[in-house]
C-alpha positions as CSV (number, residue, x, y, z in Angstrom):
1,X,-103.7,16.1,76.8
2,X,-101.8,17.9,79.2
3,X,-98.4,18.1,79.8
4,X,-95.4,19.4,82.0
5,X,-92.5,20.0,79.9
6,X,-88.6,20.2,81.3
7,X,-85.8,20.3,78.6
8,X,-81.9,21.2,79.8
9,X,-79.6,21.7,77.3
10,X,-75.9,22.3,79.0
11,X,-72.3,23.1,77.5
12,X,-68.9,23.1,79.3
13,X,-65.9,24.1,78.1
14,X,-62.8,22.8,79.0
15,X,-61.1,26.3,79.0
16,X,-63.3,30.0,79.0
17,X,-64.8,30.6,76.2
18,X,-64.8,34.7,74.9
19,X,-67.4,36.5,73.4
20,X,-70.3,33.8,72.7
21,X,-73.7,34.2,70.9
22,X,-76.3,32.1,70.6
23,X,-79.7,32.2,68.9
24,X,-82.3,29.7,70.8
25,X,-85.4,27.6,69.6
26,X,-86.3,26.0,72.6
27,X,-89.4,27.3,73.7
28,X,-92.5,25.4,72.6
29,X,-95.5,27.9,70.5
30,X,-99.3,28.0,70.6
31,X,-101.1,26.6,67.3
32,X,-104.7,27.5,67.0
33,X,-106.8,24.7,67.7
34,X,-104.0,22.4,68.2
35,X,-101.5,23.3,71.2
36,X,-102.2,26.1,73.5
37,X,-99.1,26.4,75.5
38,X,-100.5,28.1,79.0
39,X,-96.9,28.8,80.9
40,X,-93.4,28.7,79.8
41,X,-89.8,30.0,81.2
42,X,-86.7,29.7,79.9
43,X,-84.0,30.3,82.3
44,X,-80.0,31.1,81.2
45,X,-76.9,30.8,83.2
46,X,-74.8,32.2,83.4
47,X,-77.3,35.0,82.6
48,X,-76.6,36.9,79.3
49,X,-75.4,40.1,78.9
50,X,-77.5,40.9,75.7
51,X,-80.7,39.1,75.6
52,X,-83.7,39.8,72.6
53,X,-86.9,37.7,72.3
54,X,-88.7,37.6,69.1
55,X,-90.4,35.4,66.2
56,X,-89.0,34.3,63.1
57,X,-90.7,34.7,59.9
58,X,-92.2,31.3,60.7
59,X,-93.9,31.7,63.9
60,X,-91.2,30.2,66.3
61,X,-90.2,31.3,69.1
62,X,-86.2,32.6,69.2
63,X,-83.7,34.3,71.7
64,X,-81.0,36.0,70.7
65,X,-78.2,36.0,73.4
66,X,-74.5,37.0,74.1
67,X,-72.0,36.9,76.8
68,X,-69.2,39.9,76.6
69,X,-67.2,37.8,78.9
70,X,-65.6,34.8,79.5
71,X,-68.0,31.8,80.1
72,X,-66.8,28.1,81.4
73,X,-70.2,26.4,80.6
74,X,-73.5,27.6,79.7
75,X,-76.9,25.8,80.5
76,X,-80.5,26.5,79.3
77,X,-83.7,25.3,80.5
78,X,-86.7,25.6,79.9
79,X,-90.1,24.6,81.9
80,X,-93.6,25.1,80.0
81,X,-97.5,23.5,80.7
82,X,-99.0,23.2,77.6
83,X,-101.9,21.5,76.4
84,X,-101.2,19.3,72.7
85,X,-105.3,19.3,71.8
86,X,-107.0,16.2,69.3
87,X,-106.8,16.7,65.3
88,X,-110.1,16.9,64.2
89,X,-109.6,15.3,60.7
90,X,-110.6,12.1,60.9
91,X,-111.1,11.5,57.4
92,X,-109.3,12.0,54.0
93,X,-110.1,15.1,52.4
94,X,-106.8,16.1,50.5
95,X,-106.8,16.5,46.8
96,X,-105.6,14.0,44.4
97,X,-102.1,13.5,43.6
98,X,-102.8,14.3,39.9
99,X,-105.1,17.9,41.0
100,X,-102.2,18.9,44.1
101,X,-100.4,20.8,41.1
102,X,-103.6,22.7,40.2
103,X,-104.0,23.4,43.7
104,X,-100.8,24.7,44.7
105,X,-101.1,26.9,41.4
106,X,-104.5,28.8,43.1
107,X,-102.5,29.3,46.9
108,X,-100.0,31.6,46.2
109,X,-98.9,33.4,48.9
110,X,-96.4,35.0,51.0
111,X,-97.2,34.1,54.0
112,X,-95.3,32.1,56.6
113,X,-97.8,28.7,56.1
114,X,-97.7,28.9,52.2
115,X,-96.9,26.3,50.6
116,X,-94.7,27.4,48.2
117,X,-92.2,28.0,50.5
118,X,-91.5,24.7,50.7
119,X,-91.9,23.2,47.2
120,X,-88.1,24.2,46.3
121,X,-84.7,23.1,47.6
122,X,-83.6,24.5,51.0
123,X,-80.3,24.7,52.9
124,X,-80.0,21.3,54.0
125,X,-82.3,19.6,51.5
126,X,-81.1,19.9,47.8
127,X,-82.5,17.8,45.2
128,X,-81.3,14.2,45.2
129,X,-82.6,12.1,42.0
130,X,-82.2,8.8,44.0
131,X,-84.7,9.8,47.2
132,X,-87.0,11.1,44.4
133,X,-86.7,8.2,42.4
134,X,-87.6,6.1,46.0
135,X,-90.3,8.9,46.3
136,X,-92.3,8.3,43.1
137,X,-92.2,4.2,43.3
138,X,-93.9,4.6,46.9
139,X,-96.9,6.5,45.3
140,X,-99.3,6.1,42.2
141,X,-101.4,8.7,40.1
142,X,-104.6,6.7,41.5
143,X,-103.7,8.4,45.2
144,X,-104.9,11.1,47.4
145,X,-102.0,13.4,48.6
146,X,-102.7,11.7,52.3
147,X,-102.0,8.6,51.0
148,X,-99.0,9.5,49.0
149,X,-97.7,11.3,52.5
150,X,-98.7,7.8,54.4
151,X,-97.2,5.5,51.9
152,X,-93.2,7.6,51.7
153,X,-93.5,7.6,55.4
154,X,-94.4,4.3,56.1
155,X,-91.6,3.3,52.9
156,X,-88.5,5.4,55.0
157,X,-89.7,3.8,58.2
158,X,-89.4,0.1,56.9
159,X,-85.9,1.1,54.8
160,X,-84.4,2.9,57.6
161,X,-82.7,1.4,60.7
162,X,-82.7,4.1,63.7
163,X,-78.9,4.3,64.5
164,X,-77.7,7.3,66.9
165,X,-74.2,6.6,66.2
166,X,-74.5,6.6,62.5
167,X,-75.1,9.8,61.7
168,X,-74.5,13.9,63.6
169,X,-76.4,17.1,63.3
170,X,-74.2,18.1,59.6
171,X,-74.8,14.8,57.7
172,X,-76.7,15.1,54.9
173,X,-79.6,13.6,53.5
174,X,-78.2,11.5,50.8
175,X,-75.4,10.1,53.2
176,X,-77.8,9.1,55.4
177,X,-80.1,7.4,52.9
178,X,-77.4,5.6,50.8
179,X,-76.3,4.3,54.4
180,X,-80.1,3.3,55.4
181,X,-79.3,4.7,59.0
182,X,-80.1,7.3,60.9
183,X,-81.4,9.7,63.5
184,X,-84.9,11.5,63.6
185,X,-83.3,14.2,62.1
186,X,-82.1,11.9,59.1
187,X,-85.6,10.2,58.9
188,X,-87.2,13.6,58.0
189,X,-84.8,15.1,56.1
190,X,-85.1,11.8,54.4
191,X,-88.9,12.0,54.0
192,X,-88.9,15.7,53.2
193,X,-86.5,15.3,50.0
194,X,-88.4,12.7,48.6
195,X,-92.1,14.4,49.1
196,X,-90.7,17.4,47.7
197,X,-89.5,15.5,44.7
198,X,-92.6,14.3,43.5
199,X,-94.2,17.5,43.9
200,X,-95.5,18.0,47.9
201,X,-94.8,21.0,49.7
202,X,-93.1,19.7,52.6
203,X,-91.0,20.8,55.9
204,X,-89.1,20.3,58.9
205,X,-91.0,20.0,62.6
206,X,-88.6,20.8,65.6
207,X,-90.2,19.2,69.3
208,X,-90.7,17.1,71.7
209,X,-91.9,13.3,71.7
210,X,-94.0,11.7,74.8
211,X,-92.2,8.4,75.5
212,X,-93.1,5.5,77.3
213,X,-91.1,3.6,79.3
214,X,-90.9,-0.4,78.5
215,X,-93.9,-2.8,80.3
216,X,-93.3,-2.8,83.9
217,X,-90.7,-0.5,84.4
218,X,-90.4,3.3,85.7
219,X,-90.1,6.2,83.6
220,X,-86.2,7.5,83.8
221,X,-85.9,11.3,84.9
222,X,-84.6,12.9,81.7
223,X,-84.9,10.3,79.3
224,X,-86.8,12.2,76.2
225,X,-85.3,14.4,73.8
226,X,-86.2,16.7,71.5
227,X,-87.2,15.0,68.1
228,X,-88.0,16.2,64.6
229,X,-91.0,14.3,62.3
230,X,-92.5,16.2,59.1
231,X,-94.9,18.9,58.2
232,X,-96.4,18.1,54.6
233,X,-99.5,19.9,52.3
234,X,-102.4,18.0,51.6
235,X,-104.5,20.6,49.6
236,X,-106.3,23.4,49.8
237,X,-109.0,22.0,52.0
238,X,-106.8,19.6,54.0
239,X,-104.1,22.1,54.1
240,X,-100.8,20.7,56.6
241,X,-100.6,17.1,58.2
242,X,-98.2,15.9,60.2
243,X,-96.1,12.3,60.0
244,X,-93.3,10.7,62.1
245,X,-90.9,8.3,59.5
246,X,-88.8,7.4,62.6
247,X,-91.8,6.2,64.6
248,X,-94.4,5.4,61.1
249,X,-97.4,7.5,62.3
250,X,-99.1,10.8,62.0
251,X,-98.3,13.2,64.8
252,X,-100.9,13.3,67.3
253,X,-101.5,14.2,71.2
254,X,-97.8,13.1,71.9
255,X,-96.5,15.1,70.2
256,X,-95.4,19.0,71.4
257,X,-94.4,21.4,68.7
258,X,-91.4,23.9,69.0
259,X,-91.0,25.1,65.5
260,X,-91.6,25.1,62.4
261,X,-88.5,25.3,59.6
262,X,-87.7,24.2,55.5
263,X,-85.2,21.8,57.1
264,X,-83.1,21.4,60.3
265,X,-81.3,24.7,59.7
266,X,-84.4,27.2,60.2
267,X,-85.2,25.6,63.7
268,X,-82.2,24.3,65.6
269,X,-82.2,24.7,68.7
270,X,-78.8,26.2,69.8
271,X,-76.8,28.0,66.5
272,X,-74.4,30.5,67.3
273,X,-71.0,30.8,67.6
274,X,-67.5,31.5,70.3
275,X,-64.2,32.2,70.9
276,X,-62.2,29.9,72.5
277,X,-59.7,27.0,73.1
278,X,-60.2,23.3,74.2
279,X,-62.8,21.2,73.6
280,X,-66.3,20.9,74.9
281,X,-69.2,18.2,76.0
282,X,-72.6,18.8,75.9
283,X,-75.3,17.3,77.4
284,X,-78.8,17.1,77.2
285,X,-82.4,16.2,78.9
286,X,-86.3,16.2,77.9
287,X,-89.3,14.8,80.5
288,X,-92.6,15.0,78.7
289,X,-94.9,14.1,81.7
290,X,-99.0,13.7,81.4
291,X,-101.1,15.3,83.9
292,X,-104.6,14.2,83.4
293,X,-106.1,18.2,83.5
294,X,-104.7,21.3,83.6
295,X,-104.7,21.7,87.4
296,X,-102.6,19.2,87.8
297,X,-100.2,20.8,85.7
């Protein structure tokens, strides 16, 4: 599947802000064999005075940027053809629940897709007894790892009610889960904690969900947003799969991948930090549109 990709994230300020730097996730990456991503632009304004591009130890793409003078608003887009391609794996080949220990055991590594970087708490996800409690009663022994990842997913997505007023970007996991409400965010935090608990590596996905409008109405200009589902290790031979709790399914061809992270804090999109007065408002806007090939795109 092919897709044009638009995302504008904008801030304003109700007075000049001094000195600001920012470090950006926005750009979507290329995953071999599963998203080739064949153009992409990211365009600043006001434009930066300092401006580096590089990768994180995880593979996502980042900007560093600053502004040594007052700014009233800021506003980043970004415009990218990319092309999210079919998972193979059609069928189950994970390792038992009972051998994933074993497993994880022979795969030590240090590089950026081990799994042992996300066995252990993280920034944003400590260890909370009652989400690994809910963890372990979704699952038994008898399971294959997929079917442990299906069944916690599937478990979050009937417990939790999607609530975009319930919840911001800071709340943690456990507040969120006592409550039962939540954003995407919140669902895979959620998710994460509890597979983590029972023993499966697991961590945070940062991009962007295909959405369809409802039956016989037009598609709204601007009406996706960036989303966040989970990133889980099946095995050795398996290795990652991917699963939505907000919307109860594996990631597939709708799906577009910006980065990958332990938790929210290792890929959020805008971090960084100004000098100022006054409040702010941001606003933001995501179209995900199908072309049918790539010279359409």
């Amino acid at each position: 599947m092919f897709y044009d990709l638009k995302l504008v994230i904008a801030y304003h300020y109700d007075y000049p802000t001094d000195r600001a730097r920012n470090m950006l996730r926005l750009m979507p990456r290329s995953l071999a064999g599963v998203q080739a991503v064949h153009e992409a632009t990211l365009h600043i304004d006001p434009v930066p005075d300092e401006q580096h591009d590089l990768t994180d130890y995880f593979g996502t793409c980042m900007s560093q940027v600053a502004w040594a003078r007052p700014v009233s608003s800021l506003r980043f887009e970004v415009r990218a053809k990319v092309e999210r391609k079919e998972d193979p794996r059609k069928m189950d080949f994970s390792a038992r629940l009972t051998a994933l220990p074993r497993e994880l055991a022979a795969s030590m590594s240090l590089k950026p897709d081990a799994p042992h970087h996300f066995t252990h708490p993280s920034p944003r996800i400590p260890r909370v007894p009652a989400i690994t409690a809910f963890g372990a009663d979704c699952v038994s022994p008898a399971m294959s790892t997929y079917e442990a990842i299906a069944a916690i997913g599937h478990a979050i997505h009937r417990e939790m009610e999607f609530d975009a007023s319930a919840t911001t970007a800071e709340t943690p996991a456990h507040e969120a889960f006592e409550a039962r409400r939540g954003v995407c965010q919140d669902f895979a935090h959620i998710m994460i904690t509890a597979l983590r608990g029972i023993g499966i590596p697991a961590g945070y996905v940062s991009g962007f969900l295909r959405t369809n409008p409802p039956e016989g109405q037009e598609r709204l200009e601007g009406a996706d947003a960036m989303h966040a589902w989970v990133r889980a290790w099946a095995g050795a031979e398996m290795g990652w799969v991917e699963f939505d709790p907000t919307n109860d399914q594996f990631a597939g061809t709708d799906y577009i991948t910006v980065g990958y992270g332990r938790d929210y804090a290792d890929v959020a999109p805008v971090r960084g930090a100004l000098r100022g007065v006054g409040g702010a408002k941001t606003t933001q806007a995501v179209d995900v549109i199908p072309r049918p090939h790539l010279d359409a795109v």
